[in-house]
N, C-alpha and C positions, 0 to 999 in steps of 0.2 A: 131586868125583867125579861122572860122568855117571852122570845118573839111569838106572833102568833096572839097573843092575846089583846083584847079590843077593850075599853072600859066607853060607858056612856053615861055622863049624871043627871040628873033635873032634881026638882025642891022637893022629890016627898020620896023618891027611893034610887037604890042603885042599881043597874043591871049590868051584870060582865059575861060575854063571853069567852069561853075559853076553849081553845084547840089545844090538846095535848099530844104529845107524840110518846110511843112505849109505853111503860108502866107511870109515868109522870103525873100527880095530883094538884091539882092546884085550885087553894083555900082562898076568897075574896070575902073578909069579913069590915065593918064599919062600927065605930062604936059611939056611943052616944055625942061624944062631942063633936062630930063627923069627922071625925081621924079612918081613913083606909088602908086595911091592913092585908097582906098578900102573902098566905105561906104556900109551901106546895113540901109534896115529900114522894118518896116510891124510890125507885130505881132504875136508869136512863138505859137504854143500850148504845153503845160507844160502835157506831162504822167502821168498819177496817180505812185502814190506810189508803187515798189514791193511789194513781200507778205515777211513779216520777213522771215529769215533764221530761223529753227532750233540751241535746243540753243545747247550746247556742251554736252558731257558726262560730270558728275564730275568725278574731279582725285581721287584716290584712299588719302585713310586719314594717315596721315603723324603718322612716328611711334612716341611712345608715349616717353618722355624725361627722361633720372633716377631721382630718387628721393632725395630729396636733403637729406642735411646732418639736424639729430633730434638737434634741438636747445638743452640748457644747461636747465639741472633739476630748477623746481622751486620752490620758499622755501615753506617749510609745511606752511600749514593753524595750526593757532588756534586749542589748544586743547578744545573739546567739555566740556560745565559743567558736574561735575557728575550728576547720579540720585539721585533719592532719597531713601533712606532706604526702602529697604520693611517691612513689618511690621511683628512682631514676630506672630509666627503660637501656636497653640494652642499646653500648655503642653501636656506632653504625660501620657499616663497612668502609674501608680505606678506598678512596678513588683512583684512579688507573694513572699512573705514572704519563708525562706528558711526553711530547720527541723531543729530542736534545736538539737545543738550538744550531744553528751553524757557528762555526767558528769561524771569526772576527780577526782583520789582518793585526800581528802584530806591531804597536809603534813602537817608534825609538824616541823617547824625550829628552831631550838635552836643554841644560841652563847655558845660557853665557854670556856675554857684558860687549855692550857698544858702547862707543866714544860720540860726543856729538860736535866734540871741541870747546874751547874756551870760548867763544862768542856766543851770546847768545840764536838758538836755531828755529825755523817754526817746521824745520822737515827735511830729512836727509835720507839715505841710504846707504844700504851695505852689504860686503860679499861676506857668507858664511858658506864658508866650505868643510862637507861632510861627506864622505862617502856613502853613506845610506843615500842620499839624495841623486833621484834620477829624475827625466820630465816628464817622466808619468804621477812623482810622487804627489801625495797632497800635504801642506804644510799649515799646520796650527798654531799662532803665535798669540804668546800674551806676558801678558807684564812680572815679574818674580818682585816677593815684597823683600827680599831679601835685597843689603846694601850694598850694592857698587863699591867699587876700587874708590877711596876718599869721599865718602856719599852716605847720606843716615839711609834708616828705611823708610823713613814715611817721605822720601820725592816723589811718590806718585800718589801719595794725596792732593800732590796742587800740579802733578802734568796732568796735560788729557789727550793723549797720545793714541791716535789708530794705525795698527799694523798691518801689513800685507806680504805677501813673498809670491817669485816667481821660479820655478827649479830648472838645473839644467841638471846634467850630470855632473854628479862629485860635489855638485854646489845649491845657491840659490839666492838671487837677489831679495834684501830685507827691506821696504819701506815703512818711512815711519814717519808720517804725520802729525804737524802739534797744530791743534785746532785754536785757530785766535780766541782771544786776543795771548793766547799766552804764547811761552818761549822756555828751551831748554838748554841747557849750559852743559858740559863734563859727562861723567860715562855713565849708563842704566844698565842692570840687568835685565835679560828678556828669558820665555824659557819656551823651548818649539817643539813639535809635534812633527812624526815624518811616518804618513800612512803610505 
């Protein structure tokens, strides 16, 4: 029912009032059996449209969420091809010739064979005479593997024999030391040096 309208009853009649708005009629009838009946009819006028509302503030921006958990490592890629060779660079210059050393007195080396006798010896001496040899010479002496006059080569596997020399001119005394507990019998070859 349009607003605006008022109804009031009691026992012996009806009274309505009615506000209408526009061309709008409106019928209030009652019938015998006291049934009330309400028609209306015309033609309304329709308002234009409000003016929109304003629109709202936006709300403030929602915090931001943590970050999730880093997925699992993923497998290497492919080793890359090697390069390629680079290409050998130019020789280098030859270095400068050094000075020629001095030259070094000539020796004379001689082999030759001592006797130490039949008896067993622990150290003797002997004259070896040379004419290279003067008292100024120096004399380098050492043992030859090679066999003595009735003698194998390996005797100086088991002597242990140290030499010495003294020079004069034309010559030079040879000592020769057997270090105990041992002893030498018959002849050795020796072989010397004359700086």
């Amino acid at each position: 029912m349009p607003s605006g309208i008022s109804f009031y009853f009691d026992q012996s009649d009806v009274q309505a009032y009615l506000q209408s708005t526009g061309s709008i009629s409106y019928l209030l009838t009652v019938s015998d059996n006291g049934q009330i009946g309400v028609s209306l009819s015309g033609t309304g006028t329709i308002d234009p449209a409000g003016v929109s509302g304003y629109s709202g503030y936006s709300g403030p921006s929602g915090y931001s969420g943590p970050s999730g958990y880093s997925g699992p490592t993923g497998t290497s890629g492919f080793s890359g091809f090697s390069g390629f060779s680079g290409y050998s660079g130019p020789s280098g210059f030859s270095g400068y010739s050094g000075p020629s050393g001095y030259s070094g007195a000539v020796g004379s080396v001689v082999e030759t064979e001592i006797d130490f006798g039949t008896l067993p010896s622990v150290g003797s001496s002997f004259t070896i005479t040379d004419g290279v040899v003067t008292t100024g010479s120096n004399i380098t002496i050492m043992a030859s593997a090679r066999a003595a006059t009735g003698r194998t080569t390996d005797d100086y596997l088991w002597d242990n024999i140290s030499f010495s020399a003294l020079p004069a001119s034309g010559s030079f005394t040879l000592y020769a030391k057997v270090e105990n507990p041992l002893s030498v019998v018959d002849k050795r070859k020796i072989i010397y040096i004359v700086l």
